[in-house]
C-alpha positions in Angstrom: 20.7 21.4 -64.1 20.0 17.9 -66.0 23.8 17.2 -65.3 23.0 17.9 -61.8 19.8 15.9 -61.6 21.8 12.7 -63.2 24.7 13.3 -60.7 22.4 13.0 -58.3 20.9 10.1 -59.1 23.7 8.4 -59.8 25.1 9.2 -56.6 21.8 8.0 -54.8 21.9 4.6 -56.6 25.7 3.7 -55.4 25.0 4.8 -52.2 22.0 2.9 -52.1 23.7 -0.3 -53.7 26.6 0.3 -51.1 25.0 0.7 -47.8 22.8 -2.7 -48.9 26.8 -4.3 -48.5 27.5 -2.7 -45.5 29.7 0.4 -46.5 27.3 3.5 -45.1 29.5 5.7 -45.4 28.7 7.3 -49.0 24.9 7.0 -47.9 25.8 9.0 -44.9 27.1 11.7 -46.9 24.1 11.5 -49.0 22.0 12.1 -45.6 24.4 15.4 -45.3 23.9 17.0 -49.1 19.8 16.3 -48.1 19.5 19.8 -46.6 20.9 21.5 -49.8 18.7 19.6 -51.6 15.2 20.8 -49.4 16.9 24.4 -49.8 17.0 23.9 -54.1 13.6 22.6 -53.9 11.8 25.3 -51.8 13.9 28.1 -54.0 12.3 26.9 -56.9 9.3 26.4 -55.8 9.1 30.1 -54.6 10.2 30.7 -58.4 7.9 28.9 -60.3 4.6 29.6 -58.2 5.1 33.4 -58.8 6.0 32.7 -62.5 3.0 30.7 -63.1 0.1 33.5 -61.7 2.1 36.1 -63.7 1.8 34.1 -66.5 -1.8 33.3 -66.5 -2.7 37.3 -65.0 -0.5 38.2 -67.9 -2.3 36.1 -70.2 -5.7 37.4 -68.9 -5.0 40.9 -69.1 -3.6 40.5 -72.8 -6.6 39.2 -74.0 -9.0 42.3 -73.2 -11.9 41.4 -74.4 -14.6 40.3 -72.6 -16.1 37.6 -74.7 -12.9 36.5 -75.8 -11.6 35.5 -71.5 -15.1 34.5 -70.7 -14.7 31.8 -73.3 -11.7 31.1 -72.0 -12.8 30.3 -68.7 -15.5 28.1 -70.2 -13.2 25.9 -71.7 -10.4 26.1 -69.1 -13.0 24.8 -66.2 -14.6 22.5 -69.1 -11.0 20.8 -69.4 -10.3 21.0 -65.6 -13.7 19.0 -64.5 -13.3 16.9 -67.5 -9.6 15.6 -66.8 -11.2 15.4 -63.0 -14.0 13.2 -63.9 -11.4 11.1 -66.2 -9.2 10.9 -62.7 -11.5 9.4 -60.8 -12.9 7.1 -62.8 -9.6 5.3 -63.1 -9.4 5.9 -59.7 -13.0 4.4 -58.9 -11.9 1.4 -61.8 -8.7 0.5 -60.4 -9.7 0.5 -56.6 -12.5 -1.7 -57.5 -9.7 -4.4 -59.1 -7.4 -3.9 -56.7 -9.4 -3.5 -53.5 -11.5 -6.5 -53.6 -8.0 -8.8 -53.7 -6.8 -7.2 -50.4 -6.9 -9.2 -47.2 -8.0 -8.4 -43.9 -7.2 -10.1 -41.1 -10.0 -11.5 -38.4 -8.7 -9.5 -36.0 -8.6 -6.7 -37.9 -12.4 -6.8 -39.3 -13.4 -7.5 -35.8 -11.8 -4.5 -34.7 -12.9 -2.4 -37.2 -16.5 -4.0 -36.3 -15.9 -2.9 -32.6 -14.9 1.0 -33.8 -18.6 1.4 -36.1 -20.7 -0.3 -33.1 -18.8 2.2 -30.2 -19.2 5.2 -32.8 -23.1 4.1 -33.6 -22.3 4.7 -36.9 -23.9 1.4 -37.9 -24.9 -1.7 -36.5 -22.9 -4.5 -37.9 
């Protein structure tokens, strides 16, 4: 499979460097292997989703005790909200450095003005 997924890169790169100098052909038989491709990736997704709730019920059902999988669940939604919060604060931090350098034009501020008057959402 890693032999496949370096083929396959590989293969995407020429084809890539090659159509940018006018030979399409090798991208155009990229564009053909694409289907097989979507057909890999929906097999394994139907693979691994399965796997991964038999794991965890698995898991679950191993443990038994009651004390035991409600401490569990404490600390596996404890981690989930905690790598949540982490996520958007970077998000939050780097919209607010990025954002602010973005230009809008006129036109596009006016229009956007026009849209929040017609919807009465506020008045600008």
């Amino acid at each position: 499979m890693g032999l496949g997924l370096i083929l396959g890169l590989l293969l995407g790169l020429v084809a890539a460097g090659l159509a940018g100098q006018g030979h399409p052909g090798l991208a155009q038989f990229a564009q053909g292997l694409r289907p097989i491709g979507t057909l890999f990736l929906n097999l394994l997704s139907m693979v691994v989703i399965p796997l991964v709730a038999t794991a965890l019920f698995a898991g679950i059902a191993r443990l038994g005790n009651l004390r035991r999988v409600s401490r569990l669940v404490i600390r596996t939604l404890a981690f989930f909200y905690g790598t949540a919060i982490v996520a958007i604060v970077i998000g939050f931090v780097v919209g607010s450095i990025v954002l602010p350098s973005a230009v809008m034009p006129a036109a596009q501020q006016d229009a956007l003005r026009g849209a929040a008057i017609n919807l009465n959402c506020w008045a600008v």
